[in-house]
N, C-alpha and C positions, 0 to 999 in steps of 0.2 A: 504494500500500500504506500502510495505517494505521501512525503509530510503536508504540503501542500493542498491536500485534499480533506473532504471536512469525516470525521468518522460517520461512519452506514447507520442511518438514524435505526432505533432498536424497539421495541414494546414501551419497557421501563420508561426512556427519553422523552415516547410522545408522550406518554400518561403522566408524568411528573410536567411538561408544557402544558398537558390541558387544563391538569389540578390549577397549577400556576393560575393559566388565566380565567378558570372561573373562579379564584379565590379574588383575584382581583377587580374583576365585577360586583363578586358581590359585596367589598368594601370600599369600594369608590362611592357609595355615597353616604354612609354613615362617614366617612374620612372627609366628605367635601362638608356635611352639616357642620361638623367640626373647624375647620376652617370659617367659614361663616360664623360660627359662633364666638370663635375665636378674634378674626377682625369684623366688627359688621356695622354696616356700611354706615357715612354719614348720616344726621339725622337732620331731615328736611325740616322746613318752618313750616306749622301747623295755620292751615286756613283759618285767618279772625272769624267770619262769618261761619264755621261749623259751629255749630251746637250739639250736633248729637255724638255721646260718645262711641268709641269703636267697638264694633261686634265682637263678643265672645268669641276666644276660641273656640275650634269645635271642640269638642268630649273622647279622648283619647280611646280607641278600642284595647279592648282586652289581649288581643294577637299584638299589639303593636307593644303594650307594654310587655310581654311574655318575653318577647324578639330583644328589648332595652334590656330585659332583665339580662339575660345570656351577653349581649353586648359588655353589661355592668360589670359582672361574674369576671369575663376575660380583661376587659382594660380598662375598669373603674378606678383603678390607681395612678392614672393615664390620665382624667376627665375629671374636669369638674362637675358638681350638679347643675348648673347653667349648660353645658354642654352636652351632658345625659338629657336632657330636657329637650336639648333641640334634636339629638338623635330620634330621641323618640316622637317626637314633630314631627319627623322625617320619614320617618317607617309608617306611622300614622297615615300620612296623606298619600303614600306609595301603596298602600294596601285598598286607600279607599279608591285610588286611582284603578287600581287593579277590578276592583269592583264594579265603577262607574264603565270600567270597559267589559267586562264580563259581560256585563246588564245591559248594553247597547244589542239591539238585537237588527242584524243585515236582512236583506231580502235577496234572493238571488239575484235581480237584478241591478242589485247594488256593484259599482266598479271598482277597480284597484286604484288605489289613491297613486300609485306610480307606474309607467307603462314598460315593460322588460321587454327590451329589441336586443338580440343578440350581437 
Protein backbone atom coordinates (compact mmCIF):
# COMPACT_ATOMS: atom_id res chain seq x y z
CA UNK A 1 0.00 0.00 0.00
CA UNK A 2 1.18 3.53 -1.03
CA UNK A 3 1.95 6.16 2.01
CA UNK A 4 0.23 8.52 0.09
CA UNK A 5 -2.99 6.88 -0.11
CA UNK A 6 -5.79 7.24 2.56
CA UNK A 7 -6.33 3.79 4.52
CA UNK A 8 -9.51 1.22 2.96
CA UNK A 9 -12.35 2.84 4.94
CA UNK A 10 -13.43 -0.25 7.39
CA UNK A 11 -17.13 -1.09 9.30
CA UNK A 12 -15.76 0.24 12.72
CA UNK A 13 -14.55 3.82 10.79
CA UNK A 14 -17.91 4.50 9.05
CA UNK A 15 -19.98 3.70 12.22
CA UNK A 16 -17.68 5.70 14.77
CA UNK A 17 -18.26 8.88 11.52
CA UNK A 18 -21.90 8.24 11.78
CA UNK A 19 -22.06 8.19 15.63
CA UNK A 20 -19.82 11.33 15.37
CA UNK A 21 -22.25 13.02 13.29
CA UNK A 22 -25.41 12.20 14.63
CA UNK A 23 -24.17 13.02 18.17
CA UNK A 24 -23.59 16.35 16.64
CA UNK A 25 -26.89 17.09 15.41
CA UNK A 26 -28.27 16.36 18.19
CA UNK A 27 -26.21 18.98 20.30
CA UNK A 28 -26.07 21.63 18.02
CA UNK A 29 -28.99 23.03 19.48
CA UNK A 30 -29.06 22.79 23.19
CA UNK A 31 -25.05 24.19 22.53
CA UNK A 32 -26.59 27.02 20.31
CA UNK A 33 -29.48 27.87 23.37
CA UNK A 34 -26.50 28.10 25.25
CA UNK A 35 -24.68 30.47 23.58
CA UNK A 36 -27.76 32.78 23.23
CA UNK A 37 -28.12 32.44 26.73
CA UNK A 38 -24.80 33.07 27.37
CA UNK A 39 -24.49 36.55 25.09
CA UNK A 40 -28.07 37.67 24.20
CA UNK A 41 -28.80 40.03 22.37
CA UNK A 42 -29.05 43.98 22.96
CA UNK A 43 -32.16 45.18 24.55
CA UNK A 44 -34.35 47.25 22.33
CA UNK A 45 -36.28 50.53 23.69
CA UNK A 46 -39.67 49.42 24.61
CA UNK A 47 -42.71 51.33 22.63
CA UNK A 48 -44.09 54.46 25.09
CA UNK A 49 -47.53 53.95 23.78
CA UNK A 50 -47.64 49.97 24.68
CA UNK A 51 -49.69 49.36 27.45
CA UNK A 52 -50.22 45.89 27.45
CA UNK A 53 -47.93 43.70 29.18
CA UNK A 54 -46.16 40.76 27.33
CA UNK A 55 -47.65 37.38 26.85
CA UNK A 56 -46.89 34.44 29.12
CA UNK A 57 -44.75 32.18 28.37
CA UNK A 58 -46.01 29.12 27.12
CA UNK A 59 -46.33 26.12 29.81
CA UNK A 60 -43.31 23.94 29.46
CA UNK A 61 -44.23 20.10 28.41
CA UNK A 62 -43.50 17.26 30.54
CA UNK A 63 -41.19 15.49 27.55
CA UNK A 64 -39.39 18.77 27.40
CA UNK A 65 -38.50 18.87 30.92
CA UNK A 66 -37.62 14.93 31.04
CA UNK A 67 -35.04 15.74 27.84
CA UNK A 68 -33.53 19.02 30.40
CA UNK A 69 -33.47 16.68 33.18
CA UNK A 70 -30.87 14.05 31.21
CA UNK A 71 -29.28 17.38 29.76
CA UNK A 72 -28.93 18.51 33.74
CA UNK A 73 -27.73 14.99 34.83
CA UNK A 74 -24.75 15.06 32.07
CA UNK A 75 -23.42 18.82 32.05
CA UNK A 76 -25.30 20.79 34.97
CA UNK A 77 -21.89 21.52 36.30
CA UNK A 78 -21.21 23.15 32.99
CA UNK A 79 -24.71 25.40 33.13
CA UNK A 80 -26.13 27.64 34.81
CA UNK A 81 -29.88 27.65 35.80
CA UNK A 82 -30.49 30.63 33.51
CA UNK A 83 -29.08 28.60 30.98
CA UNK A 84 -30.80 25.17 31.81
CA UNK A 85 -33.94 27.21 31.50
CA UNK A 86 -33.31 28.26 28.08
CA UNK A 87 -32.25 24.77 27.03
CA UNK A 88 -35.35 23.64 28.10
CA UNK A 89 -37.19 26.63 26.16
CA UNK A 90 -35.44 25.17 23.40
CA UNK A 91 -36.60 21.53 23.57
CA UNK A 92 -39.85 22.82 24.51
CA UNK A 93 -40.67 24.78 21.32
CA UNK A 94 -38.73 21.82 19.19
CA UNK A 95 -41.14 19.20 20.22
CA UNK A 96 -44.08 21.57 19.83
CA UNK A 97 -42.69 22.34 16.52
CA UNK A 98 -42.55 18.67 15.92
CA UNK A 99 -46.07 18.44 16.68
CA UNK A 100 -47.49 21.45 14.85
CA UNK A 101 -45.99 19.45 11.86
CA UNK A 102 -47.03 16.00 12.73
CA UNK A 103 -50.66 17.73 12.88
CA UNK A 104 -50.53 19.56 9.42
CA UNK A 105 -52.31 17.05 7.45
CA UNK A 106 -51.34 17.02 3.16
CA UNK A 107 -53.65 16.06 0.60
CA UNK A 108 -52.32 14.27 -2.29
CA UNK A 109 -52.47 16.99 -4.24
CA UNK A 110 -50.41 18.89 -2.29
CA UNK A 111 -46.72 19.72 -4.15
CA UNK A 112 -43.02 19.42 -3.03
CA UNK A 113 -42.03 22.69 -1.76
CA UNK A 114 -38.62 22.17 -3.86
CA UNK A 115 -38.55 20.76 -7.57
CA UNK A 116 -35.52 17.61 -7.87
CA UNK A 117 -34.15 17.82 -11.70
CA UNK A 118 -31.29 15.69 -11.97
Amino acid sequence: MNASQPPAPDRRRFLATIGIAGLSTALTPPIQALAQAANPPAATPAKPDTAAAPPAPPEISEDARSLAEIIRRRYGKHLTPDQLEAVTRELNGRIQGGRTLRDSKLVNADEPDVTFRP
